[in-house]
N, C-alpha and C positions, 0 to 999 in steps of 0.2 A: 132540562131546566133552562128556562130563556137568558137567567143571567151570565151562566157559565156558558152557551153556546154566546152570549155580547162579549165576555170576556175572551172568547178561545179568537173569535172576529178580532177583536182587538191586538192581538197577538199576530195572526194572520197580517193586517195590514202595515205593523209597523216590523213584521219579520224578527220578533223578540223569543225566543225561545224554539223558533220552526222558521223554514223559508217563509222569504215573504210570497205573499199571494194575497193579491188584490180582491180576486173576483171571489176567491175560498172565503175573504172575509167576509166581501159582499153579503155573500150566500148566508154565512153563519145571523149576520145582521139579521138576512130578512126571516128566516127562521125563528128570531127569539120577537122580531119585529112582530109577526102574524099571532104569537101569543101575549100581544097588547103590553108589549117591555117597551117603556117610552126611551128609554136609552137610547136602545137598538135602532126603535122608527127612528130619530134622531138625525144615530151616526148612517142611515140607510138613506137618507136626507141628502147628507151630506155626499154620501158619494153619488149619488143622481144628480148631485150639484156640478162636481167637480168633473166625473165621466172615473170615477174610482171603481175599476173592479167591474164596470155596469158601463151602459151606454148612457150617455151625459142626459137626461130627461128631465129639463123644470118642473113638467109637471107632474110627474113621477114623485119628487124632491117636494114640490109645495102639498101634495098629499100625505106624503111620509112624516114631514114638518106637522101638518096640521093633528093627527093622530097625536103625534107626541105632546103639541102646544096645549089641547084640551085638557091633557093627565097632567098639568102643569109643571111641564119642563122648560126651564126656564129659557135652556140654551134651545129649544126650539120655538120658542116663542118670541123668542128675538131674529130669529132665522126668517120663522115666519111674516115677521114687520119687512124684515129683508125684502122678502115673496113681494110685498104686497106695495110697500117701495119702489120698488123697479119694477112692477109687472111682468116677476119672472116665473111662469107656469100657471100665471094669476091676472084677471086683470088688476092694470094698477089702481091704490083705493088707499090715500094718505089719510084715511077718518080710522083707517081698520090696522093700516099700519102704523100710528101712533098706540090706538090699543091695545095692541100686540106689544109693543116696545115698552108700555106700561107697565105689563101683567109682568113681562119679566124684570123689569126696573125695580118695581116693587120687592122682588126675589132677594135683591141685591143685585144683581149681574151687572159690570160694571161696563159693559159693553151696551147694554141695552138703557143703560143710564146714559150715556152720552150721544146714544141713537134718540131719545127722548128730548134731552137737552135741544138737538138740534130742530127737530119738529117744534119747538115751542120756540126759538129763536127765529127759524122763518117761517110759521104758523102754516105748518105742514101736516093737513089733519086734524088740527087743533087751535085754540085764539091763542095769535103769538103774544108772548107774554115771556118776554127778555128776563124778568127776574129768576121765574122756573125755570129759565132756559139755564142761568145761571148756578141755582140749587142742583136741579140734574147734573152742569158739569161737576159741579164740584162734588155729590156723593162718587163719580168716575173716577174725579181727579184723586180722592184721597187712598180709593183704590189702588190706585198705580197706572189708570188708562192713560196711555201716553198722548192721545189724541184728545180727552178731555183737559187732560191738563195744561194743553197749550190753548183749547177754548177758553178754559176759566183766564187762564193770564191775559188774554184778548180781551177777556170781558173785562178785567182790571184796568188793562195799559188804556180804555179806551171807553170806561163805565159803562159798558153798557150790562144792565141788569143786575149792576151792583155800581157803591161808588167808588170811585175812578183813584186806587192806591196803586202807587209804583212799585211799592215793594212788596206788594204783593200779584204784582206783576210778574215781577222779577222772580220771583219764589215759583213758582207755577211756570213760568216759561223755561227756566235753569230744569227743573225736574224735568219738563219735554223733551228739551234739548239734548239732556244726559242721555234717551232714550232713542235719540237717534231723528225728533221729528223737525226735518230743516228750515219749514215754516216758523216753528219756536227760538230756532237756532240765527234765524235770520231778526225776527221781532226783538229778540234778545240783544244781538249785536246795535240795535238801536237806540237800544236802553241804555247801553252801554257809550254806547256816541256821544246819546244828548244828559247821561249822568240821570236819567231818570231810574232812580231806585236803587241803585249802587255806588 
């Protein structure tokens, strides 16, 4: 059964109930992978990506990706915007990698939302169009994405694609920041200088 050979992979790679072994999970991946388990193509993606288990092959990884992105998995459909973004195993095609970042945006995936956001903020792919760049950060932001949420604050401290609130600046850069992202932690501190929003 492909799911239980994706779950036993999954075990394998993080060494959770059996030694770890990279390449065992590799293997189990492609296994449930060949019987069209979009999961497995996925995580089998992924370690062609990274050099998990396999020898590191974009385009190995933008294949694997692409199988799974059709069965509509989300996290491979943002992978594959990835692919198709950086021209990695792919050539590059920002028309194909914004519709990719779509398909899964649409999912909810709140990564592929702020991958989105950003194609429509500098019209990558798509006519840039600052307010959706906006709406995209903020279904990220509400998520928890710590990289949209310090977009949307920018877009506040600075209106672009919304109008221009401090404190709601401040709110959306404070959540970045708690998060670790220094860029927000720095926007923040200047909020904090000039008393905008706090």
């Amino acid at each position: 059964c492909p799911e239980a050979q994706y779950e036993l992979g999954v075990c394998y790679e993080a060494g959770d109930g059996v030694g770890k072994d990279e390449a065992k999970a590799a293997e189990l991946y492609r296994k449930a992978a060949v019987q069209e388990y979009a999961e497995a193509q996925k995580k089998l993606g992924d370690c062609y990506t990274h050099g998990t288990g396999v020898a590191k092959d974009l385009e190995q990884a933008f294949e694997c990706y692409s199988k799974a992105a059709k069965q509509g998995n989300a996290r491979a459909q943002n992978n594959l915007g990835v692919c198709y973004t950086n021209g990695e195993g792919v050539v590059e095609d920002p028309a194909q990698a914004a519709e990719w970042y779509e398909r899964a945006a649409k999912q909810g995936l709140a990564q592929a939302q702020c991958n989105l956001g950003y194609c429509y903020k500098y019209g990558e792919g798509v006519t840039k169009d600052l307010v959706k760049a906006a709406e995209w950060y903020r279904k990220a932001a509400e998520q928890g994405d710590a990289g949209a949420q310090y977009k949307l604050g920018k877009c506040y401290y600075y209106g672009k694609g919304t109008e221009m609130n401090n404190n709601e600046a401040v709110k959306w850069l404070r959540r970045a920041s708690e998060q670790g992202v220094a860029d927000a932690q720095d926007l923040l501190g200047d909020c904090y200088y000039y008393g905008y929003g706090v």
